[in-house]
N, C-alpha and C positions, 0 to 999 in steps of 0.2 A: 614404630619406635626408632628403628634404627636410621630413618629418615631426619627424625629430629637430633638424635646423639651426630648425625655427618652435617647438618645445619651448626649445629652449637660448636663443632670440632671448628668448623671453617670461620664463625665467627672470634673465637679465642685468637687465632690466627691473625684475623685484621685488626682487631683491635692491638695486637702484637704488634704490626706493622707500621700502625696507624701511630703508635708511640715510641719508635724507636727514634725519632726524631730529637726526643726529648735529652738524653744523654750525651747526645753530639754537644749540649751548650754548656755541658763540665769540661770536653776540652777544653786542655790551656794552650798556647804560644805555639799553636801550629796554624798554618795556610788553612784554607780549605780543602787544596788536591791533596795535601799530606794525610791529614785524617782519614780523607773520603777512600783515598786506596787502601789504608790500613784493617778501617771496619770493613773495604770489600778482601782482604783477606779474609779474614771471617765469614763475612757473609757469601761470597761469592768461590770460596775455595773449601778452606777446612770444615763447615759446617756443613753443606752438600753435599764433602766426601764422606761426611761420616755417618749423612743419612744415607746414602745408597747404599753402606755397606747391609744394611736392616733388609737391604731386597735380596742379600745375598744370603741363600741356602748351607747350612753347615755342609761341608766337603769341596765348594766351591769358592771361587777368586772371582771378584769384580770386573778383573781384567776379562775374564771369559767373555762377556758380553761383546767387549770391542774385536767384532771379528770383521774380516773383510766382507763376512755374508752382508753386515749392516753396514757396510762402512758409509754408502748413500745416505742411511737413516743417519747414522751418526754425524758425519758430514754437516746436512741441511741439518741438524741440532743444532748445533755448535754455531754453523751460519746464524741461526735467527737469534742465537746467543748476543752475538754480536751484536744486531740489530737493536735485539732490545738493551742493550747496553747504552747504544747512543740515545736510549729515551729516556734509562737512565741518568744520564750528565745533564740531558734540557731539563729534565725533573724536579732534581734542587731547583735550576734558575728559574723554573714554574712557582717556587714557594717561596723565591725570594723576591718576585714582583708581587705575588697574589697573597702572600701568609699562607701557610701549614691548610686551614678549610679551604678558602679559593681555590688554591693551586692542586692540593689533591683532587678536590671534585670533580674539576672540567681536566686534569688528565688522565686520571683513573676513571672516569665516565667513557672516555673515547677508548682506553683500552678497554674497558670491559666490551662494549662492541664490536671492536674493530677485532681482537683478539678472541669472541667467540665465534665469529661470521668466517673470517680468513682461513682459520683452524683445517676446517673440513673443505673449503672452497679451495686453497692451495692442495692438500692432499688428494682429492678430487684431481686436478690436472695432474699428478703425477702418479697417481696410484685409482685410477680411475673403474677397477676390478672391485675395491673396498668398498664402495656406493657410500663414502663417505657424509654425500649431500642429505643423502636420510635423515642424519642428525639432528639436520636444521626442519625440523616441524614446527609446525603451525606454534606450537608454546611455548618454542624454544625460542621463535623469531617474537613473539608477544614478548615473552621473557629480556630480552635485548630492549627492546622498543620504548617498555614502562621503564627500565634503567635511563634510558638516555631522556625520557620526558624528565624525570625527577633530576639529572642531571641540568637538565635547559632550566629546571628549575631553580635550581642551586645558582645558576649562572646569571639568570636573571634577579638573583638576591645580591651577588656579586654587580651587577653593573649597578643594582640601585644604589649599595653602597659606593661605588668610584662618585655617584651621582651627588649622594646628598652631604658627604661628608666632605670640610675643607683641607687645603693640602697638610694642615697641621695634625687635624684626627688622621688622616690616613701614614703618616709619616708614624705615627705616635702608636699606631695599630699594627704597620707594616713598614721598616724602615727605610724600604727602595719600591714602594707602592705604585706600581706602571702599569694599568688595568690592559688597555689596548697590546702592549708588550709582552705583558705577564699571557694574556691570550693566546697571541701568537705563539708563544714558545709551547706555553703547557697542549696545545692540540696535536702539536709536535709531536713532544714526548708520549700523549698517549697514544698517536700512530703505530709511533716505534715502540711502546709497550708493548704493546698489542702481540708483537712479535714473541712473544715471550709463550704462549701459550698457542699459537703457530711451533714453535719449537718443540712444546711437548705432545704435540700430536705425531709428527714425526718423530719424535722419541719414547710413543708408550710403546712400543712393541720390544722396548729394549728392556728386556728384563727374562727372568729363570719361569716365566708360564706359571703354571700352577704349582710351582714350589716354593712361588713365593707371593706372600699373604698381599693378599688384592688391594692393603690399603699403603703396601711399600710401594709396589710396581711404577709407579713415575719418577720414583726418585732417584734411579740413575739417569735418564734424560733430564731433570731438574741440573743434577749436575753437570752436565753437557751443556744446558742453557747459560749456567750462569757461569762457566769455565768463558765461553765466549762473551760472555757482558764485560769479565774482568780483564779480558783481553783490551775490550776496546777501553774502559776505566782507566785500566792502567799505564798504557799510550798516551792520553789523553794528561794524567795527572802528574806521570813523570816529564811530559812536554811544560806541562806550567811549572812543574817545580823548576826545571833548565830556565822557562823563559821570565818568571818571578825572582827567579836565585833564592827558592826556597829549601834547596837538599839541606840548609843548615839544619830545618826542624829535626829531622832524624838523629842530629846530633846533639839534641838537649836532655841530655841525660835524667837530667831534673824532673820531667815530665812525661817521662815513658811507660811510668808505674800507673799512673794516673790516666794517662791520655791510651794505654795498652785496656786497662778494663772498663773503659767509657764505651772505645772500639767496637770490643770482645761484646758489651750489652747493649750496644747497639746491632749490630751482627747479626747477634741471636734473634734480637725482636725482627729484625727484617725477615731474617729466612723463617722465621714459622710462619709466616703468611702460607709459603710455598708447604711449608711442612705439615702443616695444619690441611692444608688443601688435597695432600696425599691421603692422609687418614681419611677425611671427611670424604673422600670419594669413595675409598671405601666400603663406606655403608652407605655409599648410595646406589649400588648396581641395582634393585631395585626397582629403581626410575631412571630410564632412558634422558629423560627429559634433562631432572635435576645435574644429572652425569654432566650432560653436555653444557651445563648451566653454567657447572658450580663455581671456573673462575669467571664468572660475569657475577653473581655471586657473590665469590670473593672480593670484586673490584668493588661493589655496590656498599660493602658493610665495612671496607675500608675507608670510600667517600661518608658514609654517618661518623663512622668513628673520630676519622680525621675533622669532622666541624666539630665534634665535641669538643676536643682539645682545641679547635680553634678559638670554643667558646669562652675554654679554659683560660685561654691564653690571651684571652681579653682581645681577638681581633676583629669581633666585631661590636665592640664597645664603642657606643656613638650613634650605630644606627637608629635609626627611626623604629618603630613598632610594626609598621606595616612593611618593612627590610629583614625583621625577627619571623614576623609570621610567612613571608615567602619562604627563607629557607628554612620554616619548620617541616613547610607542606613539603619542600621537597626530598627531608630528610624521609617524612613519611613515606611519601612515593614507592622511594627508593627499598624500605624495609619490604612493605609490600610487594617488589618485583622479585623477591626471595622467594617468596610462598605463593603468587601469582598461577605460575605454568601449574603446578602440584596440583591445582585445583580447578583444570580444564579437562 
């Protein structure tokens, strides 16, 4: 039971994620770097800190953790924070060639792999006493494998559509529609996603042990991770505000009220992916397996969610029938690589 209640937790999570997209389109009269660093306050600062505080034990300060014993562990957090920060910024430009389904699928497909394989293979060369490699068994690597076929599948629904549709449906589906481009970047970004859960391998150990509830424990390295994403975000977005001459947005007073709780609910839906993924592990100590799964997992029931809303959102309106039924199967696939390892 408690297997299913840490399945369902992490699904609410992606589906969370999978829609926080949606709210960015009530911004009014800001850029794109203006918003995107705003809701990463939110997401990438205040909301992280305020879950870590939940691993912190009454009598105790968050700051305790950051000691010099860890400062290594905390360090490489923070670094692959970074990292995946830059898969963040290719990320958007992944959806703004591919639409919201394409562009999640093929780059959250490659971080779901790349990001459960790395985890333990990096820690392994640096902590090499850990036998970190254990991890990766027989169902775990099954478990990866069915995610990435159900992804080659999505992907091959995605090239049928650049295929059969004219530049007018695709324009009309996806307003900067660049199949070969949109590729390129989104493999990118899921690379450097990947990094993200590399980070919180080198970050679980950062927490109060056993005095604090097994389903808080990641989430002061969560905010270690995404402390370093904002880092690089925010470099990034204050450079195009300089190089756009868009610091005016900040001064439209008009639009603060509006464009602050678009943010704030966009924010929110991003981080529970991650927050959702803390609980949901949770209840999975149980299964070795699922543990080590569960952000590939997570990446897997983001990619379904994410073409729902694709579907929603009329981006694959046009295609062919036999374009619909590829990426049913591969929607299928994908669920299945959830419950797959569980049952080896």
């Amino acid at each position: 039971m408690n297997i299913i209640i840490g399945l369902f937790i992490i699904a609410i999570g992606a589906f969370c994620q999978s829609s926080c997209y949606v709210p960015i389109n009530k911004i009014k009269d800001w850029s794109w770097e203006s918003y995107w660093v705003i809701q990463g306050v939110f997401a990438w600062l205040i909301l992280p800190f305020l879950g870590a505080l939940l691993a912190v034990p009454a009598g105790h300060s968050l700051w305790e953790l950051f000691t010099t014993e860890q400062s290594f562990n905390i360090w490489m957090t923070i670094f692959f924070g970074v990292l995946w920060g830059i898969g963040g910024l290719t990320f958007g430009l992944s959806m703004r060639y591919l639409g919201v389904a394409l562009g999640q699928s093929i780059a959250l497909g490659t971080c779901a792999g790349l990001g459960t394989i790395l985890g333990p293979v990096l820690l392994n060369i640096f902590f090499p006493d850990l036998n970190a490699l254990e991890s990766l068994t027989f169902a775990v690597i099954l478990g990866v494998v069915v995610t990435l076929i159900g992804i080659a599948i999505i992907g091959i629904a995605g090239s049928m559509k650049a295929a059969t549709l004219s530049e007018e449906e695709k324009k009309a589906a996806v307003k900067d529609f660049n199949f070969p481009k949109g590729l390129a970047i989104a493999l990118l970004a899921g690379f450097m996603s990947g990094c993200f859960n590399v980070g919180l391998e080198f970050g679980k150990g950062i927490n109060f042990g056993e005095l604090t509830a097994p389903m808080y424990r990641t989430l002061p390295a969560t905010l270690l991770v995404t402390l370093g994403g904002f880092i690089t975000n925010a470099i990034y977005c204050f450079w195009q505000n300089q190089k756009n001459g868009t610091w005016g947005d900040y001064k439209k007073t008009a639009v603060w009220g509006n464009n602050l709780l678009f943010c704030l609910l966009a924010g929110t839906l991003w981080y529970s992916q991650f927050f959702g993924l803390a609980l949901g592990k949770g209840f999975l100590a149980e299964s070795p397996t699922l543990l080590t799964l569960a952000f590939c997992i997570l990446m897997a029931l983001n990619v379904v969610f994410s073409n729902v809303w694709g579907i929603i959102l009329k981006e694959w309106k046009g295609c062919s029938q036999k374009t619909i039924i590829v990426l049913t199967i591969g929607i299928v696939v994908l669920v299945i690589s959830c419950f797959l390892p569980q049952l080896i």
